[in-house]
C-alpha positions in Angstrom: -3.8 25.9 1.5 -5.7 26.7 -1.5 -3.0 25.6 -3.4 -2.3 22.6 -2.3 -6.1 21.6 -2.7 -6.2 22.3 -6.1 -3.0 20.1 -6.8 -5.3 17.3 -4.7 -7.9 17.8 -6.9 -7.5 19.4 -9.8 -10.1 20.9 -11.8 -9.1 18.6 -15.0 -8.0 15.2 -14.8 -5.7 15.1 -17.1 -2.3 13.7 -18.3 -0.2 17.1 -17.8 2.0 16.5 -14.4 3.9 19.3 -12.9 5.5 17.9 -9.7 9.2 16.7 -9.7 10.0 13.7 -12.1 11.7 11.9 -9.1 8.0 12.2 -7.8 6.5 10.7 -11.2 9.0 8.4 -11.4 8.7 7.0 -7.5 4.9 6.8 -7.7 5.6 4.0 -10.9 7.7 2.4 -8.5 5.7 1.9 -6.0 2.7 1.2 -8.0 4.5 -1.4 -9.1 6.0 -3.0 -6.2 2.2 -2.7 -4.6 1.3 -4.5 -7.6 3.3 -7.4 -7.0 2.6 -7.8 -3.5 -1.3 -7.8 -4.3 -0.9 -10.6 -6.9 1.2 -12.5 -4.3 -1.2 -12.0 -1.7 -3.8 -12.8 -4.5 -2.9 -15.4 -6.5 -0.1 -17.0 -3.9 -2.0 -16.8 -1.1 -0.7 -20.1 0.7 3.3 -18.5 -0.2 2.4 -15.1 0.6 0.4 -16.3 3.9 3.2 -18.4 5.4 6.9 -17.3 3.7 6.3 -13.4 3.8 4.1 -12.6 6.2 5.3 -15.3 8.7 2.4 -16.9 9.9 2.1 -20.5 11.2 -0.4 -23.4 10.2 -3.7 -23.5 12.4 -4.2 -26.9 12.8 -8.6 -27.6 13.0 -11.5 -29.7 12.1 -12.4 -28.4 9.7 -9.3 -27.3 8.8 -9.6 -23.3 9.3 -6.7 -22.1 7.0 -9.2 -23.2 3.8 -11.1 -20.1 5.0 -8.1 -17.8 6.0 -6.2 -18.1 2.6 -9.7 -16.7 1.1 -9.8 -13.8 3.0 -6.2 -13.2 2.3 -6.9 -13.5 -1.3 -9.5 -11.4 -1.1 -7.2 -9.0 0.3 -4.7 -9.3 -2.6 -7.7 -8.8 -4.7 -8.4 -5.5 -2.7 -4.9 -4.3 -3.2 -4.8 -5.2 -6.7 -8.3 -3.1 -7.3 -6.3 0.4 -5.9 -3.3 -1.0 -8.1 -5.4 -0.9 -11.1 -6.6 2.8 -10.1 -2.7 4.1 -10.1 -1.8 2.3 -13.0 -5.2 4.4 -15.2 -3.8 7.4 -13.3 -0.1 7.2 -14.3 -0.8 5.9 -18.1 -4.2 8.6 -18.1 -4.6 11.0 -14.9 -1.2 11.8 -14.0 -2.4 15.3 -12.2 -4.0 13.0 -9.9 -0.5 11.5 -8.8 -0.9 13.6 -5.3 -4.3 12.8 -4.2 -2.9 8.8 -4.7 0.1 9.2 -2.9 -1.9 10.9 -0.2 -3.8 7.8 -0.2 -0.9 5.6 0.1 0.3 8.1 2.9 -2.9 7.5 4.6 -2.4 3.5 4.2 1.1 3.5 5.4 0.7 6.3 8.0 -2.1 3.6 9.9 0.3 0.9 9.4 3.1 2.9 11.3 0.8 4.7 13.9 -2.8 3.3 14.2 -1.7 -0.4 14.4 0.6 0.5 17.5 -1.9 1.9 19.2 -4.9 -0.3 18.8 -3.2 -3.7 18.5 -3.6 -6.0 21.7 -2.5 -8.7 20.5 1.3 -8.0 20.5 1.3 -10.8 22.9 0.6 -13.4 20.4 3.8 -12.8 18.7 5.3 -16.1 18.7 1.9 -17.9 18.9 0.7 -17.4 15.5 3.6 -15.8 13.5 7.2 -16.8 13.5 8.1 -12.9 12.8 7.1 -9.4 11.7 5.6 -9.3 8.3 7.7 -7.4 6.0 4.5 -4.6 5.7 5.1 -3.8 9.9 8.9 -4.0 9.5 8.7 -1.7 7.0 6.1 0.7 7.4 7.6 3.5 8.7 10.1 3.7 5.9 7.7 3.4 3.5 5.7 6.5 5.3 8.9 8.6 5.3 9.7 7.5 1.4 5.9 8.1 1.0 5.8 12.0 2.8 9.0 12.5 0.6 7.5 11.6 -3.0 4.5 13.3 -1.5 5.9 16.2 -1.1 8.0 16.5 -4.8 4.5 15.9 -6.3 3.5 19.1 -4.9 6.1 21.1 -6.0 4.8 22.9 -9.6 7.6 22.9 -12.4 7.9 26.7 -13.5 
């Protein structure tokens, strides 16, 4: 267990990796496809709101979806704020590359078990979405790709 903390957090920050390049290599991956989606949820809101995640017009006066495509930025800008984090650590940090895909894990993990569990409003489904959003469809492969980089990260190069 001691081990695996100090590969969590290391005792220099520095640029030397020594998990598997598969796990280096994954984590750039990622990084940038979370990248992507946080500037599409950012910058695209209205696209990213409606074509990918599904979800109908509200129709109000005043019109509510004004309001709802700000907080959807805002969480684009959220995103994009950890994106920036992996991005110093791959190009500065790389011995952090665990403790951020432990992060991930623990984003992707809720997504596949907490959101099951507290989510009552399955019954809306069809109310206010015209489908699962790509993020709920594909959670739990992203949690099993994410335990599996995880895991390499962990592993120490002789």
């Amino acid at each position: 267990m001691d081990g695996i903390l100090n590969k969590l957090f290391p005792e220099s920050a520095n640029n030397d990796f020594r998990g598997h390049k598969i796990a280096l290599w994954g984590f750039i991956a990622f990084t940038l496809l979370m990248t992507w989606r946080s500037i599409i949820h950012m910058f695209f809101e209205k696209y990213g709101f409606h074509e990918i995640a599904n979800f109908s017009m509200i129709a109000g006066d005043p019109d509510p979806m004004i309001l709802i495509y700000r907080f959807f930025s805002l969480w684009g800008f959220a995103q994009l704020i950890f994106c920036v984090v992996c991005w110093v650590v791959i190009f500065r940090y790389k011995t952090l590359i665990p403790l951020m895909y432990l992060l991930w894990l623990f984003e992707w993990s809720f997504r596949t078990f907490g959101y099951p569990l507290i989510r009552e409003d399955i019954a809306v489904q069809g109310i206010y979405t015209i489908g699962a959003t790509p993020g709920a469809v594909g959670a739990p492969y992203i949690t099993f790709i994410l335990i599996i980089l995880f895991s390499l990260s962990l592993i120490q190069k002789k």
